[in-house]
C-alpha angles and dihedrals in degrees: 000000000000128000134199121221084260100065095036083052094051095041085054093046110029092178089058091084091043101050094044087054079053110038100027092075133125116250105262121196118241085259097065093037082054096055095041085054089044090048083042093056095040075056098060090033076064111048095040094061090057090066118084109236101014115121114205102236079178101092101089091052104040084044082060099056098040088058086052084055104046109022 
């Protein structure tokens, strides 16, 4: 089986595709990084009360940026 210089590379250095994923990112504005947290915590409200038993503690925050979002 063959393999390109990408694969050997990332094979020697596991951390390089995830730091470019990381550090190879456009510049976003506290606005967009704001919305993506809000949709990140809608997400977890989510997926929390599909579990039997789990209780969401994130309202206060994600009621916070929200507000940041939508004065």
């Amino acid at each position: 089986m063959e393999r390109t210089i990408d694969e050997i590379v990332r094979g020697a250095n596991p951390d390089l595709e995830r730091n470019n994923r990381v550090f190879d990112q456009q510049h976003k504005s506290w606005v967009e990084v704001a919305r993506g947290m809000v949709d990140k915590a809608a997400l977890w409200r989510l997926a929390n009360a599909a579990v039997p038993g789990e209780e969401d503690n994130n309202d206060s925050a994600l009621t916070v940026a929200e507000k940041m979002i939508n004065p």
